[in-house]
N, C-alpha and C positions, 0 to 999 in steps of 0.2 A: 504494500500500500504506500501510495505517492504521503509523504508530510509538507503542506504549505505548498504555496503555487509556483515558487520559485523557476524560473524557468531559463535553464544555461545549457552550454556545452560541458565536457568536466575536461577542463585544460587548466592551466594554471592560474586561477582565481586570486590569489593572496599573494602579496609580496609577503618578504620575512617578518615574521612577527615576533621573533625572539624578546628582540629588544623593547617593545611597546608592550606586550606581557608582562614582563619582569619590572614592568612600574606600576600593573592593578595588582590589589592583595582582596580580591572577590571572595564573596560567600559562597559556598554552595547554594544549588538549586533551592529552593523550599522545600522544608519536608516535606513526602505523601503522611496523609493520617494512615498509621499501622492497620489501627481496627478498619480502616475502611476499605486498605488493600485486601488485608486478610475475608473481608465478607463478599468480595467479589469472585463471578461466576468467569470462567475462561473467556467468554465472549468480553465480559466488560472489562477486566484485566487487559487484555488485549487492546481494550480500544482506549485502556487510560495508560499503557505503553507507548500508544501513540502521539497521547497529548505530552508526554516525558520526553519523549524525541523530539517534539518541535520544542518545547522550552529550550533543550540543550541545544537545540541546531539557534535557537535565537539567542541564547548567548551566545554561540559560535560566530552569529552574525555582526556579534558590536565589533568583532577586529577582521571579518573578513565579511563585508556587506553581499558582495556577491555569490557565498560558499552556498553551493546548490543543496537543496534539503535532499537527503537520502529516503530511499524507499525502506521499508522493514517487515523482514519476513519472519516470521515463527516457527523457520524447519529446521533448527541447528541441531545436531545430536549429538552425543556422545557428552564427553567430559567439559567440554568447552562453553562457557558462558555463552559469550557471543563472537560475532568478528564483523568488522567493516570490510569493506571491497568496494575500491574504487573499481573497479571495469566491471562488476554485478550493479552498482551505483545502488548499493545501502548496508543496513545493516542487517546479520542475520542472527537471531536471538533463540537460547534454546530453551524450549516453551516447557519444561519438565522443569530444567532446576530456576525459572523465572517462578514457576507456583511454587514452590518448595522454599524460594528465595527472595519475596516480592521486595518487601522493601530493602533490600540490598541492592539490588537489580536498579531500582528508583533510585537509590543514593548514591551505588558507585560505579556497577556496571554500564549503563546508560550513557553518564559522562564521561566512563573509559572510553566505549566505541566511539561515540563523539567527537571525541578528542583523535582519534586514528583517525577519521573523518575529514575532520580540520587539517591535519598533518599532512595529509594526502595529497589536500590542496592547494599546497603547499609550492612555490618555487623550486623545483626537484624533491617535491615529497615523496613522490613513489621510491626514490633511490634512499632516503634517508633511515634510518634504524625503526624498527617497530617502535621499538621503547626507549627510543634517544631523548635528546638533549631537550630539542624540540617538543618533544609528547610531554615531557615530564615536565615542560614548562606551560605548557596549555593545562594539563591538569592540577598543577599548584596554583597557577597566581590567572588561572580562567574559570577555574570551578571552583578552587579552594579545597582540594581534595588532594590526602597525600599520594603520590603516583607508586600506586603500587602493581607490580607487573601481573600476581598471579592472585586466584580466588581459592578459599578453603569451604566451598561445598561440599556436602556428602553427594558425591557422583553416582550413588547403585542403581537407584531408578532410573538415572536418565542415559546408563551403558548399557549396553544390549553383550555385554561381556567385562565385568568392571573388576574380574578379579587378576591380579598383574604375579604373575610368577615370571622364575629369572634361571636364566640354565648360565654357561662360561661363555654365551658369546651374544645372549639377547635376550630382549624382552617378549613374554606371550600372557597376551588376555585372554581368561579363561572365561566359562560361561557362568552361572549360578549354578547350575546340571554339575556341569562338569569339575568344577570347583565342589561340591556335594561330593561327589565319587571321591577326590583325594582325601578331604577329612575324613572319610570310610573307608580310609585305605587304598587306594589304589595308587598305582605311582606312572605318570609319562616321563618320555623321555624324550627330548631333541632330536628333529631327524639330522641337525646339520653337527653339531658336538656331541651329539649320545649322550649328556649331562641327565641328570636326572632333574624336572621341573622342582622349583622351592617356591613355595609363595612368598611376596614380598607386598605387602602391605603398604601404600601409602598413600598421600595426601595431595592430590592430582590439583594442578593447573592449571 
């Protein structure tokens, strides 16, 4: 879904904003009310996702008036919050740990992609670091949010295989199933090292 009528090419919209950043010290967005996140049905979650995206793309707009609004889809899967993509032209949100995570999602997620968004737009933003200089200045002194790279959700509902075991040369996601069978015993083993699988337990990204 289109946010705001904004209507561009996506070329490069922004001069450097480094320096013009680094002289606002902004608040964060408004809080969402919790209880009111929390009492909403997936449809209207969704569509008050949308009104969070245009707030942040209209703060994106006080330092880059022409940054074209991104579209925003609900099909991200797996462990990942969300992601921006400039050549898909928006953002893609994963609608599992969004319910599981609303007002986080509202408070830090939203203005993370956001912020890749803006960077994008940037004068050689495509070439510049995901999580550079750049990024972590639009999210400190544009949202007023500490630029933090990774999220600590509970990923199980939203993996379709979220358990991580580790042999001597990689990594393999197991299933729930299949993860069941080892705690009962049963043991695999690597077709490429012959190592026997371990599980390794962590706090995904």
């Amino acid at each position: 879904m289109r946010i705001g009528n904004h209507r561009s090419s996506y070329l490069n919209y922004c001069l450097p904003i480094t320096a013009s950043l680094s002289l606002m010290k902004t608040s964060p967005l408004p809080p969402w009310p919790a209880t009111e996140l929390a009492a909403m049905s997936e449809t209207e979650l969704h569509r008050a996702v949308q009104v969070r995206v245009e707030q942040a793309w209209q703060r994106c707009c006080e330092v880059c008036p022409a940054l074209p609004a991104p579209n925003v889809w609900f099909n991200l899967r797996g462990a990942s919050a969300g992601q921006a993509h400039l050549g898909h032209g928006g953002l893609r949100l994963n609608p599992v740990l969004l319910s599981e995570n609303r007002t986080a999602f509202f408070d830090e997620v939203i203005p993370h992609e956001m912020a890749h968004w803006l960077v994008f737009h940037l004068d050689n933003g495509p070439r510049l670091k995901p999580h550079g200089r750049e990024w972590k200045t639009v999210m400190r002194d544009l949202f007023g949010l500490v630029p933090s790279v990774t999220h600590r959700f509970d990923i199980k509902q939203a993996q379709s295989a979220p358990y991580r075991y580790q042999c001597d040369c990689r990594f393999h996601q197991f299933t729930p199933r299949r993860h069941a069978l080892v705690v009962n015993g049963r043991h695999y083993r690597c077709r490429h090292c012959a190592k026997t699988l371990v599980y390794r337990p962590e706090v995904v990204s």
